[in-house]
N, C-alpha and C positions, 0 to 999 in steps of 0.2 A: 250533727251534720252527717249526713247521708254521701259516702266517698267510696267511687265506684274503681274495682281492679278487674281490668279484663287479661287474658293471655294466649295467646298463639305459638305453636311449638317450633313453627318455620315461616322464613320470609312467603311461603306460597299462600298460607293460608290466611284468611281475613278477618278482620275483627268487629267487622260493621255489626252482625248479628247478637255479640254479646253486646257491645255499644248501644246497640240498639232499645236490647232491654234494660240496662241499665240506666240508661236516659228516662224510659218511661216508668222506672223504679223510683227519680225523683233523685238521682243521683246529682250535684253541683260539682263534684269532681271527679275525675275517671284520668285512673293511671293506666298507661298501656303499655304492656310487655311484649316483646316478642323472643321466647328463650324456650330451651324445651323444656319436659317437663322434670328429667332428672337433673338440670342445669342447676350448679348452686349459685350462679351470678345472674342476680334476679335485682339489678337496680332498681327500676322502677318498682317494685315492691318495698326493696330497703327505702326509698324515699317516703313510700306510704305511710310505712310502720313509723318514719320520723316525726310526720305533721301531725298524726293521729292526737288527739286528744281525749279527755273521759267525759262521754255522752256520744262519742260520734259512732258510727258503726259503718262496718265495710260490707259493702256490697259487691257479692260476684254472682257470673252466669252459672255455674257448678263448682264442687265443692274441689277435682281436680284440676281447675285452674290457680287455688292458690296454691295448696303445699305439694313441693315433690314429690310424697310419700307420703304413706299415712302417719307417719311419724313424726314429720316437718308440720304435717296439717293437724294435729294434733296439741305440737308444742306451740304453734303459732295461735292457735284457738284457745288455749293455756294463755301466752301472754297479753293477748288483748282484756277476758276477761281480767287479771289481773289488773289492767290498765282502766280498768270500765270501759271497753270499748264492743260492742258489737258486732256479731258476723250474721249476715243475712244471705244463703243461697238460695238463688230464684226459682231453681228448678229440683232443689232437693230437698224440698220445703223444709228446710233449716233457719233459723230465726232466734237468736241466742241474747238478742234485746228484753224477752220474755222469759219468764219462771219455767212455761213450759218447753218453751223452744229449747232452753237450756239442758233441762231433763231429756226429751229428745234425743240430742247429741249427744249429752253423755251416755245416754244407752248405746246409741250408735258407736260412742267410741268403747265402749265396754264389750259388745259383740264383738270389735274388730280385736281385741286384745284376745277376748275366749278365741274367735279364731286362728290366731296367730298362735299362741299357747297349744291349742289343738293339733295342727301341724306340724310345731315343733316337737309336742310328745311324742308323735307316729313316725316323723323323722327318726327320732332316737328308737323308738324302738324298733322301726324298719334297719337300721344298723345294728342295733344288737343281736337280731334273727339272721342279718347277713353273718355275722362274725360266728353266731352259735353254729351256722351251716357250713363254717370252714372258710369263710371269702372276708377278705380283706377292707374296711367300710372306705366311704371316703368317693370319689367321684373319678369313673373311668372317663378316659381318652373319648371325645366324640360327643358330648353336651357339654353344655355352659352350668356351673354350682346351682342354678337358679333351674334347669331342667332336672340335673341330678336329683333336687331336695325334692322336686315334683314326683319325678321316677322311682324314688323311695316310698312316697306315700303312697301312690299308682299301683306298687308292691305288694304295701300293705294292706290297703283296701282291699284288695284281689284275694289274699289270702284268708281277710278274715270271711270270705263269701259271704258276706249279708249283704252286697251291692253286685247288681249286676255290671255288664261294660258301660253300657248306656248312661248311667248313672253315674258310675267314675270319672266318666270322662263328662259329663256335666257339672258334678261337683267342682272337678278340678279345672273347667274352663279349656279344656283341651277337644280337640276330636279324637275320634274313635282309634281313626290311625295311627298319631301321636301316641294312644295309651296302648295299643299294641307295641310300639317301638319301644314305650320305655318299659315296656311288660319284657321282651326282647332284653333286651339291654338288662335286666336286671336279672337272666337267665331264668325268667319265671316260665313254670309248666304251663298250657294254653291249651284245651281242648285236648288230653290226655299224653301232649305232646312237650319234652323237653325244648325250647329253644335255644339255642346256641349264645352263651354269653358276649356281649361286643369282645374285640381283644383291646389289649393293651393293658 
């Protein structure tokens, strides 16, 4: 059976377009959420995961409408298989009913682990290069931990010079500004010039 989950982050926004293609995905049921998307109270999902059966498979409009994180979307893709049950995303041509589509995903979730590992090593050692230089690691006054660990690797990219700004700030999904600021903020040198570390 073919059972469609759609989600919306807020009452503003609408749900007719995922509906939309879920309907002509062939879908016979479609649970509709309205929660954001770090929200852990996600009933109409918990109700999904209850009916769910082994041969059915769920159907969504992207792969960030079901799990909060890569982590939830992850373990929940973990439990269904388990379940024999199937995930089908419409637009990130994912399809886990299949041998291939399964491999697929798993690569997918195997790059997102290299990447996470990846940033976590540069993390650490974006801290140990602070500590060897005399400064204290850990997250100043004036970003949120989630800018800091960015600011860290922002750091160290810079340092190792094999990436331009351009680059960095692509990598990291930030713009230019942004990666000057936390270039700033991490009292890094910039066109031969010391900048002034935030205080605090």
């Amino acid at each position: 059976m073919k059972i469609g989950y759609a989600r919306v982050s807020t009452r503003d926004q609408n749900l007719e377009l995922q509906l939309d293609a879920l309907t002509q995905a062939g879908c016979e049921v479609i649970y509709q959420e309205k929660a954001s998307g770090s929200s852990a109270a996600r009933p109409e999902l918990d109700k999904m995961l209850g009916q769910l059966r082994q041969g059915d498979a769920v159907y969504i409009y992207k792969l960030d409408r079901l799990g909060r994180s890569l982590k939830h979307l992850l373990e929940l893709v973990g439990e269904l298989q388990q379940r024999g049950v199937g995930l089908v995303s419409l637009t990130d041509a994912i399809n886990t009913t299949s041998a291939q589509g399964r491999l697929v995903f798993n690569l997918f979730a195997s790059l997102a682990e290299f990447e996470r590992e990846l940033i976590r090593e540069r993390t650490h050692a974006g801290l140990a290069a602070a500590r060897a230089r005399g400064r204290v690691g850990g997250r100043r006054r004036g970003l949120s931990e989630e800018a800091e660990r960015t600011a860290i690797v922002a750091e160290t990219l810079y340092r190792e010079q094999k990436l331009g700004v351009n680059e960095i700030a692509q990598r990291l999904r930030i713009s230019k500004v942004t990666l000057y600021k936390y270039l700033r903020h991490r009292g890094v040198v910039i066109h031969g010039h010391r900048t002034t570390p935030a205080s605090g």
